[in-house]
C-alpha positions in Angstrom: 2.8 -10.2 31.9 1.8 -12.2 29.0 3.3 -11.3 25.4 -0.4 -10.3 24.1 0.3 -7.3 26.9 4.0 -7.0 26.4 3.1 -6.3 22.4 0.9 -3.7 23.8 2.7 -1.8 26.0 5.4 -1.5 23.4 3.0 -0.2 20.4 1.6 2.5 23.0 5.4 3.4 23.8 6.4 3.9 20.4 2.8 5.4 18.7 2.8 7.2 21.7 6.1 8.8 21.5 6.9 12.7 22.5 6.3 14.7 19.1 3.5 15.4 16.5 1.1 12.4 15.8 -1.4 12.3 13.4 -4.7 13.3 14.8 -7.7 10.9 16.4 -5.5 9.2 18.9 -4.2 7.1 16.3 -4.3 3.4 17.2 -2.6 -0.1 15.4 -4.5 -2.9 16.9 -4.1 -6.1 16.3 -7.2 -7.9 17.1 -6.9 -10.9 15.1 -3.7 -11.5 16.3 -4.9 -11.7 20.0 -8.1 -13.4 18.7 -6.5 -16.2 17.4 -4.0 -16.0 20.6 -6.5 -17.1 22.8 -8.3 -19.4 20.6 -5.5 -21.2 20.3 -4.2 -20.7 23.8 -0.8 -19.9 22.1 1.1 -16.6 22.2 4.2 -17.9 20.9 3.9 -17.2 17.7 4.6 -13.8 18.5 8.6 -14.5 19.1 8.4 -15.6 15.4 6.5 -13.1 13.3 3.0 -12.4 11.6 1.0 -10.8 9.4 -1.7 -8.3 10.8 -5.2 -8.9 9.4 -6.7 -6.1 10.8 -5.4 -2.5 11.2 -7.8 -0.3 12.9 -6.7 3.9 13.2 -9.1 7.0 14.5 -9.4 10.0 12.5 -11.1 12.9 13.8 -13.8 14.6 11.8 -14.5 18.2 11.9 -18.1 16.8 11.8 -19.8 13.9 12.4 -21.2 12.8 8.7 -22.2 9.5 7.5 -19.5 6.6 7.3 -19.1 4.8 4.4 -16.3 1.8 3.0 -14.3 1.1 0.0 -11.9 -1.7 -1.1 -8.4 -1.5 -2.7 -6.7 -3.9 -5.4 -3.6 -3.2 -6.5 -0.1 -4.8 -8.1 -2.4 -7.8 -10.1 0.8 -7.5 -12.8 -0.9 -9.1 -15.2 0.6 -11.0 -18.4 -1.1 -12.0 -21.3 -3.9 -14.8 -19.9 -2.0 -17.7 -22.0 0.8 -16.6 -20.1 0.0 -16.7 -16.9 -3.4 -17.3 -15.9 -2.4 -17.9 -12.0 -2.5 -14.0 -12.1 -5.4 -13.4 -13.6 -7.3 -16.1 -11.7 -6.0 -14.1 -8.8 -6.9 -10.9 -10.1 -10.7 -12.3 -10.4 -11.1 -13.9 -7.1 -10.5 -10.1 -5.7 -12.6 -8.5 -7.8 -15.3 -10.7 -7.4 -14.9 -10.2 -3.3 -15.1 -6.7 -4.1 -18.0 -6.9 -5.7 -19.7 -9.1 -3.2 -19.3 -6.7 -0.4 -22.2 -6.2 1.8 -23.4 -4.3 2.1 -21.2 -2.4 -0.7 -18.5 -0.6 -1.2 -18.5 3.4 -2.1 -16.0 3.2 -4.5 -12.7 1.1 -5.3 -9.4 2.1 -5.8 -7.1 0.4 -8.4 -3.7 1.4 -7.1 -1.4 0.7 -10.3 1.0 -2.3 -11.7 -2.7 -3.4 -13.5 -0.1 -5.2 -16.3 3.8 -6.7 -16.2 5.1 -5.1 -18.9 3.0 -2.1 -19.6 1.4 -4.5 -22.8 -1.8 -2.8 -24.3 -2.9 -6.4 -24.1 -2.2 -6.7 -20.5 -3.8 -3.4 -20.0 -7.1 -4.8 -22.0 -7.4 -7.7 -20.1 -7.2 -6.2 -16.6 -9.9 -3.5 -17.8 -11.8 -6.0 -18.8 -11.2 -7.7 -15.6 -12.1 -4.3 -14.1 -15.1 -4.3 -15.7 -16.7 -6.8 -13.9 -17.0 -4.6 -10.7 -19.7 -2.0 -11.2 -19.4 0.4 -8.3 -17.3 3.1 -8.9 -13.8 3.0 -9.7 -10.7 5.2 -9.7 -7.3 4.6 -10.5 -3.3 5.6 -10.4 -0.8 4.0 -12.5 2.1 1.7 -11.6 5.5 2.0 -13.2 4.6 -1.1 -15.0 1.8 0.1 -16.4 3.9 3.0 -17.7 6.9 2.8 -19.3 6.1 0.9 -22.5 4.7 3.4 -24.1 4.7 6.2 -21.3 1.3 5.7 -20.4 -0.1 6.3 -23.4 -2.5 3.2 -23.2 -3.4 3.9 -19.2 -4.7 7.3 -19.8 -6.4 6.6 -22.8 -8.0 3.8 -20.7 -8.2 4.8 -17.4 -8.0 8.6 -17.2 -4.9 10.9 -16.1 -3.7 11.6 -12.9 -3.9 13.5 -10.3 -7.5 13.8 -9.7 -9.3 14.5 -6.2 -12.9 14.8 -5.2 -14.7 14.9 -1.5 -16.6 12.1 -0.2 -18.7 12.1 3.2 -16.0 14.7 4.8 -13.0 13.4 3.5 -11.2 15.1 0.8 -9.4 11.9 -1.6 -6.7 12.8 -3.7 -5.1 10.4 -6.4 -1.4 11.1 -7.4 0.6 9.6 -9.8 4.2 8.7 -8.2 5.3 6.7 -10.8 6.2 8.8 -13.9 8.8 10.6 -13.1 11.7 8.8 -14.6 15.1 10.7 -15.6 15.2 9.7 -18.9 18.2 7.2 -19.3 16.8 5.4 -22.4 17.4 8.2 -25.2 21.3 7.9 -25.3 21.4 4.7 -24.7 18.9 4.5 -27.8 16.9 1.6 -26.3 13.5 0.4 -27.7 10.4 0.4 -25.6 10.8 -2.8 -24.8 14.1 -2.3 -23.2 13.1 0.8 -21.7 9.9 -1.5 -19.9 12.4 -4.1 -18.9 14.5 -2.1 -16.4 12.0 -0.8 -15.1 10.3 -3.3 -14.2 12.7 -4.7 -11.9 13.7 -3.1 -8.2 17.1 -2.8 -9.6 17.4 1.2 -9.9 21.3 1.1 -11.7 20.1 2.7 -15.1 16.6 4.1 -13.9 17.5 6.0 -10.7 15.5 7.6 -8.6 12.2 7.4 -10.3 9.4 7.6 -7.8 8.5 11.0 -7.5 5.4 13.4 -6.8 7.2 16.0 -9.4 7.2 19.5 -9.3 3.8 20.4 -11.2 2.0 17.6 -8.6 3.2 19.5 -5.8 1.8 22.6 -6.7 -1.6 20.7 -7.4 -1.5 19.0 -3.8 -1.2 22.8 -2.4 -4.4 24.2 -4.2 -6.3 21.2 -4.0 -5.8 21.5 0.0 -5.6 25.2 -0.2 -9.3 25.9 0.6 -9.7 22.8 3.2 -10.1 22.5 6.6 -7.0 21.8 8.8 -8.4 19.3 10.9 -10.7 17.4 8.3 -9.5 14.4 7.1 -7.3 14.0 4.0 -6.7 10.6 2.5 -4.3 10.4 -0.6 -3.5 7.3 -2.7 -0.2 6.5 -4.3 1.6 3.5 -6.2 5.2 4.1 -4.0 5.3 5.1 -0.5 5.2 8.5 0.9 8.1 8.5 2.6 11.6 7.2 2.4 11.3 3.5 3.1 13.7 1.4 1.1 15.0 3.7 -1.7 17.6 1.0 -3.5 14.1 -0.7 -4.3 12.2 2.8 -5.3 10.3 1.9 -2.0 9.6 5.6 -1.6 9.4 9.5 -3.1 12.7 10.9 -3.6 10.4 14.7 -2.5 8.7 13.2 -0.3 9.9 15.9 2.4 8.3 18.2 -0.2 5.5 16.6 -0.3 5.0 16.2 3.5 6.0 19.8 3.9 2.7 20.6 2.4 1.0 17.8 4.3 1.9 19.6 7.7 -0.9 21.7 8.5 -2.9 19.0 8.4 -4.0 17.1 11.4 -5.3 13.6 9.8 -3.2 12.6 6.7 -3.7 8.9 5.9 -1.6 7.9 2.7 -2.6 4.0 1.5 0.2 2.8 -1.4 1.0 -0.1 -3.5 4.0 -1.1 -4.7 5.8 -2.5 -1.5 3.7 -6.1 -2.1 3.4 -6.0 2.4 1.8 -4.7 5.0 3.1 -2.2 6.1 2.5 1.0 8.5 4.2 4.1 9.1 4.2 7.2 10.6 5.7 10.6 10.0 4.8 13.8 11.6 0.9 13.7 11.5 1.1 11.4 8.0 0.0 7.8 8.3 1.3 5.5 5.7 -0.3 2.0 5.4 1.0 -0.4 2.6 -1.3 -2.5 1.1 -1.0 -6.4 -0.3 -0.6 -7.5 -4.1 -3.0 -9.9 -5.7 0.4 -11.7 -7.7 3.2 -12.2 -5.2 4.3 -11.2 -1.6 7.7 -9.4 -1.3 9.8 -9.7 1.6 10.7 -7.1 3.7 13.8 -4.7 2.7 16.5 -5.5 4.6 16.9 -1.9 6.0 14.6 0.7 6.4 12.0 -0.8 7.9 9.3 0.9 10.2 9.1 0.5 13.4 6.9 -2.8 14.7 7.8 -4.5 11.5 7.3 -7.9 12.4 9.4 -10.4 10.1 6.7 -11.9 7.7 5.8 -15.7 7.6 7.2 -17.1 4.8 4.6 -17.8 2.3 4.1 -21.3 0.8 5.4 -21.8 -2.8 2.9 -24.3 -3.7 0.4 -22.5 -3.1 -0.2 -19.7 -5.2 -2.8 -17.2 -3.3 -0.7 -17.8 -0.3 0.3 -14.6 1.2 -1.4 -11.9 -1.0 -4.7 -10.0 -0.9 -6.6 -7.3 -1.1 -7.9 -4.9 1.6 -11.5 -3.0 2.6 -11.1 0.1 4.7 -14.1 1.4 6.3 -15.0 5.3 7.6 -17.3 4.3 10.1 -19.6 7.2 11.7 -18.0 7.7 14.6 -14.9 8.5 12.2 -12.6 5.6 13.3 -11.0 3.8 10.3 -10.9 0.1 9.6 -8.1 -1.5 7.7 -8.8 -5.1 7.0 -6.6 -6.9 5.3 -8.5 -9.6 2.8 -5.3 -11.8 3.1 -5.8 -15.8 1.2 -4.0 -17.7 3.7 -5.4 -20.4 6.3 -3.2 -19.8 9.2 -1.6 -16.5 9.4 0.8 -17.2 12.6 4.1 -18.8 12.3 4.6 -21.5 15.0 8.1 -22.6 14.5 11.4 -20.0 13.7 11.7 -21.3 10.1 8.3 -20.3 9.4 9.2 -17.0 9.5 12.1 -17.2 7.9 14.2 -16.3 11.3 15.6 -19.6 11.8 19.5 -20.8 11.4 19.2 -19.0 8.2 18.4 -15.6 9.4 17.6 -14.5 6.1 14.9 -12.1 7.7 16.8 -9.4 10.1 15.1 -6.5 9.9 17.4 -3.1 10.6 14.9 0.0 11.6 15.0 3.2 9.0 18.4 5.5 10.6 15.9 8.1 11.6 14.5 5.6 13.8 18.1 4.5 15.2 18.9 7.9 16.1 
């Protein structure tokens, strides 16, 4: 048995598992993987890691209705352009693919971290940036968007969230995950500025647990679901994951059993964050989670916590700066399977040797599954 079929067999095991699944036979393939396989007439690769291009699921509509596409962009973290105009040179190579679908996309998402540092200047320049693609937009904030001035600039600029609205059977909500700080900057009487700097860094010590859906959000996920069909699709878009992935990073929603409490009726939940700078996919209950790629930088993988089939990633090349980042298009085809392609800048996307994929001597990629995984 070849590893092509091995890799197979063990994704069918594991998606396949006894217990609820979201609904539409849910598949990950990973066609350009096996693509490139046999072009090369090389399976090796997959002892050492890669990045999926391609994620493809099913979700079952109630009825059949016209498909239709859209792209996401997300975690540009833009500074000032004198700053750093690698960013924003990175920010307008996806927006101009974006733009140049074809044929076009329904809408885009923006899905938060626009700015670095939450800078009204930051935030000017990315809507400018923004502007540039004229199909229709929507966006959620990022905690770096945020805590400057506590959004003041994004919703003045970019509206509030949540919002929601239906498109071609699928109900789309917007959430915003990101604003839900305890407030540790009063007593410590810390400027804005120093209130922006800790949180915007994955070290939680003085900002906690700040990823949240919140109390008033929850209620509005309930009615906004209350009058729709259980087996309809729902997709909802968040900054942070929906579910507990890595939360020393914030790589998660501390309620996000709340949140998936109200989920469970439901029998085709797909949830498409930011924030994690990886692909990523997950799957709890009848809840899909796939993580999406930064334009700026790629994160590595947390050391624990990770889902199952995490491959270790290939280690991106420091000289080149739109190595390893992205953006991605998902399309709602007619037939209601769902296409996650991954726009990812990188020539080769299979690591041929261990210290491409950072599992060499080194071992600075082991990956630990989440404990409810282990169990």
């Amino acid at each position: 048995m070849n590893a092509p079929e091995i890799e197979r067999r063990e994704m069918h095991r594991t998606l396949e598992a006894p217990g609820e699944r979201p609904g539409g036979q849910a598949v990950w393939t990973r066609r350009t993987f096996l693509h490139e396989s046999l072009l090369k007439g090389s399976v090796g690769a997959a002892a050492y890691g890669f990045f999926p291009l391609i994620n493809t699921l099913d979700v079952a509509h109630a009825q059949a209705g016209p498909g239709f596409r859209f792209a996401w962009v997300s975690d540009t973290h833009l500074y000032p352009r004198e700053l750093n105009s690698r960013f924003v040179e990175k920010t307008v190579r996806a927006l101009k693919e974006v733009q140049a679908m074809n044929p076009p996309a329904d809408f885009m998402v923006f899905g938060g971290d626009l700015a670095q540092l939450g800078d009204p200047v930051e935030l000017r320049l990315g809507a400018e940036l923004l502007n540039e693609v004229k199909i229709r937009k929507v966006f959620i904030p990022g905690e770096h968007d945020w805590y400057l001035d506590m959004g003041a600039t994004w919703n003045r600029t970019f509206g509030a969230t949540p919002w929601t609205f239906d498109h071609k059977g699928v109900r789309i909500i917007g959430l915003d995950t990101v604003s839900h700080a305890p407030d540790f900057w009063t007593s410590r009487k810390m400027t804005p500025k120093e209130r922006m700097g800790n949180m915007a860094t994955l070290d939680g010590t003085l900002g906690g647990a700040w990823s949240a859906v919140g109390t008033k959000q929850l209620q509005y996920l309930n009615s906004t679901l209350a009058n729709w069909p259980k087996d309809r699709p729902v997709f909802i878009f968040t900054h942070t994951p929906l579910y507990e992935y890595y939360p020393p990073w914030n790589f998660w929603i501390r309620d996000w059993r709340d949140a998936h409490e109200i989920l469970k009726p439901f029998s085709n939940v797909t949830n498409v964050h930011g924030h994690t700078h990886q692909v990523l996919y997950n799957e709890i209950g009848k809840v899909r989670s796939i993580g999406m790629l930064a334009t700026s930088w790629p994160w590595p993988y947390a050391p624990e916590g990770v889902p199952l089939l995490t491959k270790p990633m290939i280690r991106a090349d420091a000289g080149d700066h739109f190595d390893g980042v992205g953006w991605s298009q998902l399309t709602v085809q007619t037939s209601g399977r769902v296409d996650n392609e991954y726009k990812m800048w990188r020539k080769a996307v299979f690591a041929d040797a261990p210290d491409d994929s950072g599992t060499g001597d080194n071992r600075n990629q082991v990956l630990s599954p989440r404990i409810a995984d282990r169990l």
